[in-house]
KOLLUMNU-679350 format. One record per residue (C-alpha): residue number from 1; residue in three letters; x, y, z. Coordinates in steps of 0.25 Angstrom, whole numbers. Each point is the difference from the previous one (the first is absolute). Example, Ala and Ser with C-alpha at 12.3 -4.5 7.8 and 13.67 -1.06 7.14 Angstrom:
2
+---------+------+-------+-------+-------+
! tordren ! guba !     u !     v !     w !
+---------+------+-------+-------+-------+
!       1 !  ALA !    49 !   -18 !    31 !
!       2 !  SER !     6 !    14 !    -2 !
+---------+------+-------+-------+-------+
This chain:
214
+---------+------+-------+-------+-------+
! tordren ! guba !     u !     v !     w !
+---------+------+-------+-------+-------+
!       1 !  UNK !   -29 !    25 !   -33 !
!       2 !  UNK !    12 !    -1 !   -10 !
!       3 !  UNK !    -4 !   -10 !   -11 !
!       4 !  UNK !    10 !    -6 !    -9 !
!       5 !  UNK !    -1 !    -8 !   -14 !
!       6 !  UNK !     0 !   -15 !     1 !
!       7 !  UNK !    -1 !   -10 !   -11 !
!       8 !  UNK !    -9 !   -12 !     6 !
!       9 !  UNK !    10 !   -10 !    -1 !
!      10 !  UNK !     9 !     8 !    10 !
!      11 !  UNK !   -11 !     3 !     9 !
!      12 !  UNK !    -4 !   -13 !     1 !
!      13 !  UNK !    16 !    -4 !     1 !
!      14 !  UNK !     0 !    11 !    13 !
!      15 !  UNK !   -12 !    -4 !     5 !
!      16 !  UNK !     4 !   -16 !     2 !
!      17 !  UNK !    13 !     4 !     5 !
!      18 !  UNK !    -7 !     9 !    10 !
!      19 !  UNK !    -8 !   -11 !     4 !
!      20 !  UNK !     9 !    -9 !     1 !
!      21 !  UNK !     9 !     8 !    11 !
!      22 !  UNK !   -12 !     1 !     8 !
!      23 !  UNK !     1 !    -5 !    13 !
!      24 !  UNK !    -9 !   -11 !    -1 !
!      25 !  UNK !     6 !    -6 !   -12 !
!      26 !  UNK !    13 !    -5 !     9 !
!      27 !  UNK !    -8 !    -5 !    11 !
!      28 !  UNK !    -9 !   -11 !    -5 !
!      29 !  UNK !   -13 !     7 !     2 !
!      30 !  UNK !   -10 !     4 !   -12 !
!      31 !  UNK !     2 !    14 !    -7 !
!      32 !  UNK !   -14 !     9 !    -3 !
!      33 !  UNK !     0 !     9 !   -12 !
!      34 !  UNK !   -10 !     7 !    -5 !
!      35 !  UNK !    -1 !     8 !   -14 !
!      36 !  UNK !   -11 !    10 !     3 !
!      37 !  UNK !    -6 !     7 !   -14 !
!      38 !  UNK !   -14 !     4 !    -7 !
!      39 !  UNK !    -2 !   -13 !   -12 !
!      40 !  UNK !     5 !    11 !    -9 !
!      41 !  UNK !    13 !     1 !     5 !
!      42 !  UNK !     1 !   -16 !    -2 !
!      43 !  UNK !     6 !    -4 !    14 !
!      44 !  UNK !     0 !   -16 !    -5 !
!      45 !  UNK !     8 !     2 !   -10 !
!      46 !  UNK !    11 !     7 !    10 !
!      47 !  UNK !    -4 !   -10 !    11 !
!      48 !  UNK !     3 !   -13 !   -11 !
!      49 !  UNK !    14 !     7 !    -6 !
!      50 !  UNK !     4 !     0 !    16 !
!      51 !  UNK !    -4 !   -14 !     2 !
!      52 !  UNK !     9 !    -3 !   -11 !
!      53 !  UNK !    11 !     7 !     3 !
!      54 !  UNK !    -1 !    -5 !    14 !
!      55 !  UNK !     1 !   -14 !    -4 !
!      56 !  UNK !    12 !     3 !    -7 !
!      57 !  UNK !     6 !     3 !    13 !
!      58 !  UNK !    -4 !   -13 !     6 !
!      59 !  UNK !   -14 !     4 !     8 !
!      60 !  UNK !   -14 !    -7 !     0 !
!      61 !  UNK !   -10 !    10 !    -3 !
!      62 !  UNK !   -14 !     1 !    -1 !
!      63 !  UNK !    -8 !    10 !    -7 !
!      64 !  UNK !   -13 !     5 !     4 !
!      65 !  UNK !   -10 !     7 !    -5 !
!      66 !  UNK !   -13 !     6 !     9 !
!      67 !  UNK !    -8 !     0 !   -12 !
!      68 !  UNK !    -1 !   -15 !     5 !
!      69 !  UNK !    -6 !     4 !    13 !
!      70 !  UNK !   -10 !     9 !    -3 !
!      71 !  UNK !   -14 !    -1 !     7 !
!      72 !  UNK !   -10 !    -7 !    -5 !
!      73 !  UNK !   -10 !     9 !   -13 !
!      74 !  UNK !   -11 !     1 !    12 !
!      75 !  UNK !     9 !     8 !    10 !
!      76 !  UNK !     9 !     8 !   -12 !
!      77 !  UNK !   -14 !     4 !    -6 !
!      78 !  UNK !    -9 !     1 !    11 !
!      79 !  UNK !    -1 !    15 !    -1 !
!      80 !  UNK !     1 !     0 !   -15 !
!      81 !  UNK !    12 !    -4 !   -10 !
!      82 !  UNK !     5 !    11 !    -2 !
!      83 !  UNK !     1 !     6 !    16 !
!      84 !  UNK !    14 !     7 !     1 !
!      85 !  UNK !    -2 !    -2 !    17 !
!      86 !  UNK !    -1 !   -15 !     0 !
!      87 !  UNK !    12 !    -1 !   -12 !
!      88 !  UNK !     7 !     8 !     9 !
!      89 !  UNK !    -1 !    -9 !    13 !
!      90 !  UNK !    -7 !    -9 !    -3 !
!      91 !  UNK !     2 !    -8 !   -12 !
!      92 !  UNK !    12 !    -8 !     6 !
!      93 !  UNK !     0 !   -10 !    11 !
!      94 !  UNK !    10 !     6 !     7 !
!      95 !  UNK !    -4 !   -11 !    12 !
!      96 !  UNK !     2 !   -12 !    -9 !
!      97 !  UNK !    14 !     7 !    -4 !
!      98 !  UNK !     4 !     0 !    14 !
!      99 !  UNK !    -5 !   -13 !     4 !
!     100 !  UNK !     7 !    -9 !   -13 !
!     101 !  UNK !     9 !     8 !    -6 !
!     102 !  UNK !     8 !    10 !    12 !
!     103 !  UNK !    -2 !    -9 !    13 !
!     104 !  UNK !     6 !   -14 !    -5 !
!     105 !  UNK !    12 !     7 !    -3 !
!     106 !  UNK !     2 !     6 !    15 !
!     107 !  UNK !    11 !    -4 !     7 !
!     108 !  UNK !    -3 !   -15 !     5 !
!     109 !  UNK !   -10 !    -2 !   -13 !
!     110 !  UNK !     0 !   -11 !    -8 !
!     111 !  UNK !     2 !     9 !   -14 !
!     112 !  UNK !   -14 !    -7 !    -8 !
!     113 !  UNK !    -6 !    11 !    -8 !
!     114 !  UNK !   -14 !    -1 !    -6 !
!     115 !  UNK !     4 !     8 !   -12 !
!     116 !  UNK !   -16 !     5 !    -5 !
!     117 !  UNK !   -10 !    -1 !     5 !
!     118 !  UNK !   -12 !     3 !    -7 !
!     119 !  UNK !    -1 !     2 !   -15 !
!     120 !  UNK !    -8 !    14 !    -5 !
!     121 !  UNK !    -3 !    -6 !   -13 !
!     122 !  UNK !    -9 !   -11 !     5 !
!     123 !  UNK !    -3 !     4 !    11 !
!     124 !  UNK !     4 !   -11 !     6 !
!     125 !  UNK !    10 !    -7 !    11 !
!     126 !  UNK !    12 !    -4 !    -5 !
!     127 !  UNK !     3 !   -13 !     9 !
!     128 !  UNK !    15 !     3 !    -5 !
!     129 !  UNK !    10 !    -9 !    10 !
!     130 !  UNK !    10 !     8 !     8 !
!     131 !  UNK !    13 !     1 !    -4 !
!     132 !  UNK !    12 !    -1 !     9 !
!     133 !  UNK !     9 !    11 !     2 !
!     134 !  UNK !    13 !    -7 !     3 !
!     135 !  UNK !     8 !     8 !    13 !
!     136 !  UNK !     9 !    11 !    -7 !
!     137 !  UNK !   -11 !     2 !   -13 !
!     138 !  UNK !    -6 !    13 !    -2 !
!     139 !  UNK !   -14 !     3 !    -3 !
!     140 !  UNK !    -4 !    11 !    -9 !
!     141 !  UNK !   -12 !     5 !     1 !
!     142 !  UNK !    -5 !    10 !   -11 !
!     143 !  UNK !   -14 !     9 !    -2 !
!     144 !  UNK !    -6 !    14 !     2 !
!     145 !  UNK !    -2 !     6 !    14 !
!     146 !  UNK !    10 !    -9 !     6 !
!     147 !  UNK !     5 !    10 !    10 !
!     148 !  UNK !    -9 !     6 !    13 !
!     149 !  UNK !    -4 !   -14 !     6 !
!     150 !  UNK !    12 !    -4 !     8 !
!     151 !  UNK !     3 !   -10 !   -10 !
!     152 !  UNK !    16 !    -5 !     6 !
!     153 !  UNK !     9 !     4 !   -13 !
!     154 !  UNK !    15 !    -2 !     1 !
!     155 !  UNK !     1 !     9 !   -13 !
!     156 !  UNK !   -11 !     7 !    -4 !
!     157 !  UNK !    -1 !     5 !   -15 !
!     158 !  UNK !    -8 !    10 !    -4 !
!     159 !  UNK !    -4 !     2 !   -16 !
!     160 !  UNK !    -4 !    16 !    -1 !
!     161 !  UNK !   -10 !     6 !   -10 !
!     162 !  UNK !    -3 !    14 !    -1 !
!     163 !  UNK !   -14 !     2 !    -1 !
!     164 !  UNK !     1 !     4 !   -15 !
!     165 !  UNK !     6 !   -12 !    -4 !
!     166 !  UNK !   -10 !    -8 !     7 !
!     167 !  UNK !   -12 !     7 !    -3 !
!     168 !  UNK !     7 !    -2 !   -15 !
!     169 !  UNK !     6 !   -15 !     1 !
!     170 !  UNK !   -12 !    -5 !     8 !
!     171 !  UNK !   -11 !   -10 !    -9 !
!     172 !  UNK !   -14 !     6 !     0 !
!     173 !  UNK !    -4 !   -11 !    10 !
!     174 !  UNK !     8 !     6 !     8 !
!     175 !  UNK !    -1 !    14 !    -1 !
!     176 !  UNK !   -11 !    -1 !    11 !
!     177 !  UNK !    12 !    -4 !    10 !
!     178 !  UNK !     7 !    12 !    -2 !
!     179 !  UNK !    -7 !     8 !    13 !
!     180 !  UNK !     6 !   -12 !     7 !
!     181 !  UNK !    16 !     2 !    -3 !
!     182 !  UNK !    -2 !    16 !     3 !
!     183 !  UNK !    -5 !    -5 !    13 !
!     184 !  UNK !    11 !    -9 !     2 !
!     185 !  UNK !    11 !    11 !    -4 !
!     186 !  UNK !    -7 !    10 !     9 !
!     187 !  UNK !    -1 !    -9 !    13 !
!     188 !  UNK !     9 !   -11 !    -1 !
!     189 !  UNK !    14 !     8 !    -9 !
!     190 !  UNK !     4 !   -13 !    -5 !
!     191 !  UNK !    14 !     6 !    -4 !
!     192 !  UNK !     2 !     4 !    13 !
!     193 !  UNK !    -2 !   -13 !     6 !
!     194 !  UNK !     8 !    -9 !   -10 !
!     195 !  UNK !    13 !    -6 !     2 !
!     196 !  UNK !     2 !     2 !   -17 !
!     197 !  UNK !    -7 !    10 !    -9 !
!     198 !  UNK !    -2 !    -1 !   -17 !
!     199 !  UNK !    -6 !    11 !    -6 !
!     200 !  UNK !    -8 !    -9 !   -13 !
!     201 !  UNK !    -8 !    11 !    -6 !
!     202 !  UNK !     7 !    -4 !   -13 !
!     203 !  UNK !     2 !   -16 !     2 !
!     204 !  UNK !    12 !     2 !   -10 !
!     205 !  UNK !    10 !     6 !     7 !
!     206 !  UNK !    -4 !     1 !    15 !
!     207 !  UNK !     7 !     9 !    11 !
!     208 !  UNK !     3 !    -5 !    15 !
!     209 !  UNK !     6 !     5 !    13 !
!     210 !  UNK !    10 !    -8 !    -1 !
!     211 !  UNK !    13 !     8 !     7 !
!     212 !  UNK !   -10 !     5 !    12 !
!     213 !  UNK !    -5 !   -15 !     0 !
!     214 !  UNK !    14 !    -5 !     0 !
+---------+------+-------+-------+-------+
């Protein structure tokens, strides 16, 4: 895969112009995006400079994060806090995903998004309203391991990490996750399933596919 140099304010200039000529935009139903990335590679913060740059071009978005619907502590630890398995498949509700954020923005839905879920820190439900998703809007949807459940992206963007610049990026708290993304890499190929890939092994001066993504 070529990759080429990209300042982050042209990629995110690309990638709200790409979204933007998506079909879904033109027709009055809800775009899905998703920024897929290991929390080292920092797919929030790409996720909120597109949200922005999306508004500029007259769109409702929504941002998303799936670190708002995470399982409860007593299924994500039930083997243990540091179980690379469960992490892999079994730390997000996928299920709620599907159920409040993908299906009311199927054709013929009515576009209100719970936007989280549960919060990790306490533990706790969050009891958050749902937001409505105006026909036209876009959702973005950002986190790791996004890719490999059927999740209905219209553009998918995948932020890449070679294994030494995660194994070197990464907390210690999360060093035990590591196992996971190879995992992920060998099973799932992430780049070979994203609409856009960005290469973010040095967060200040990223690389995407942009001419065979075109």
């Amino acid at each position: 895969m070529r990759l080429e140099a990209i300042s982050w304010e042209r990629l995110t200039d690309a990638l709200a112009d790409r979204v933007t000529r998506t079909r879904a935009a033109d027709d009055g139903t809800w775009l899905r995006v998703g920024i897929d990335g290991a929390p080292a590679a920092q797919a929030g913060q790409l996720a909120e400079r597109l949200a922005d740059g999306l508004r500029l071009r007259g769109r409702s978005v929504l941002v998303v994060s799936t670190e708002g619907f995470l399982r409860p502590a007593s299924l994500r630890y039930e083997y243990g806090r540091q179980d690379v398995e469960a992490y892999y498949d079994g730390w997000t509700d996928t299920g709620a995903l599907w159920r409040e954020v993908f299906n009311p923005l199927d054709p013929g839905g009515g576009g209100h998004v719970l936007p989280d879920l549960w919060d990790p820190a306490t533990d706790r439900a969050t009891r958050s309203p749902y937001v409505r998703l105006p026909p036209g809007g876009v959702l973005v949807l950002h986190g790791p391991l996004l890719l490999g459940h059927g999740f209905p992206f219209d553009v998918c963007v995948h932020l890449r990490l070679s294994p030494a610049a995660l194994a070197r990026r990464a907390q210690e708290s999360e060093r035990w996750t590591l196992p996971a993304f190879a995992r992920y890499e060998a099973e799932v190929h992430p780049a070979d399933h994203a609409d856009v890939v960005v290469r973010v092994d040095d967060l200040r001066h990223p690389a995407w596919n942009g001419a065979d993504s075109a």
